[in-house]
C-alpha positions in Angstrom: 155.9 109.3 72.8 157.7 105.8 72.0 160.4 104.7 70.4 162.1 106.3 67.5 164.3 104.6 65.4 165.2 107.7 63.6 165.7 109.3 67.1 169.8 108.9 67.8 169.5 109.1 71.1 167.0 106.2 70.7 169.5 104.5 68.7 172.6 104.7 70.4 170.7 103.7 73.7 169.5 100.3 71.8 172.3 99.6 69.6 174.9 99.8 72.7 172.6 98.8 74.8 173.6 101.8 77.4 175.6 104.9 76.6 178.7 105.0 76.9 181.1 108.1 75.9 183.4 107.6 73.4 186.5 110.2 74.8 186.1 109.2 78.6 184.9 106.4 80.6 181.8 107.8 81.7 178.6 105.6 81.4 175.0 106.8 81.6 173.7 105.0 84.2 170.1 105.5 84.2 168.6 102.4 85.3 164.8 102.6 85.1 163.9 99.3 85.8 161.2 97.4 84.1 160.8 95.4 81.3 163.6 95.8 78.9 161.9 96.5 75.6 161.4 99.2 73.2 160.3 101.9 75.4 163.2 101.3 78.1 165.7 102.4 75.5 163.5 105.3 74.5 163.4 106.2 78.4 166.9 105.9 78.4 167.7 108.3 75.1 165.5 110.7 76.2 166.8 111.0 80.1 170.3 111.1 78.2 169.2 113.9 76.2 167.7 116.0 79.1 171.0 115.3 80.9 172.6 117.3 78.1 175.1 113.7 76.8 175.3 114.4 73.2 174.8 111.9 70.6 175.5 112.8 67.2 173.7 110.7 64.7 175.4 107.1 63.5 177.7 106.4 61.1 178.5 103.1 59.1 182.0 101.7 59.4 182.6 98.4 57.2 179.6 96.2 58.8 179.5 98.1 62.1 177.4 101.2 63.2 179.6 103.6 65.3 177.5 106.4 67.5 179.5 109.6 68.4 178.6 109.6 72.5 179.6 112.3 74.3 179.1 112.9 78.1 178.0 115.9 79.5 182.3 116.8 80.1 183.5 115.8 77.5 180.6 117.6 75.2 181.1 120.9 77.4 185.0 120.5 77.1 184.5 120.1 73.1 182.2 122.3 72.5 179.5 120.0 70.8 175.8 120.1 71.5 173.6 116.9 70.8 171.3 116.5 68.0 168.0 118.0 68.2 166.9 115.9 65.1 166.4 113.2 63.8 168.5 111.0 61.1 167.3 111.2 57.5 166.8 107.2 57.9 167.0 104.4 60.6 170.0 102.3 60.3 169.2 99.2 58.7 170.2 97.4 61.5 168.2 99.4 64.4 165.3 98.0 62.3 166.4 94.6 62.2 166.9 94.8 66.2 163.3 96.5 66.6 161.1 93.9 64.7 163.0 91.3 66.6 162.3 92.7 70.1 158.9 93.2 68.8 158.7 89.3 67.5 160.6 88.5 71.0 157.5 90.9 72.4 154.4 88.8 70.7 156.1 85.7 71.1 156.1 86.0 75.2 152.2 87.7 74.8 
């Protein structure tokens, strides 16, 4: 499986570049080395997702795309589970960032 735009925890790990939960400090900090492209940020959403961090799926505020992160804590503490779906659509800009790393991606080929 690859990356999936539609995926939030493939989202949230390539819009904020790392997760990081939005009632505690805590920062998922799975490193998995490698290139840094597309399927690093899948890696990353998915090992987030088996490490039970729930990330509900995006929301626009003004200009800016806000993910609800929660770590494994502070999800157990509030009761919330992570999404098991996907979003209806990608975020326009999660798009925008994709064909870039893929332009980045052919460029260096």
């Amino acid at each position: 499986m690859s990356f999936d735009p539609k995926d939030p925890y493939d989202a949230a790990a390539l819009y904020d570049m790392w997760l990081n939960c939005s009632r505690c400090p805590a920062t998922f900090d799975f490193e998995p080395g490698g290139e840094v492209n597309l399927d690093y940020y899948h890696r990353i959403g998915q090992q987030a997702r088996r490490d039970k961090w729930a990330v509900l799926p995006a929301r626009n505020h003004g200009d800016e795309l806000v993910f609800n992160v929660l770590c494994p804590d502070c999800a157990r503490r509030f009761g919330v589970d992570g999404c098991d779906g996907r979003m209806e659509l990608a975020a326009p800009v999660i798009d925008q960032i994709c064909q870039a790393m893929r332009d980045a991606s052919e460029q260096a080929d």
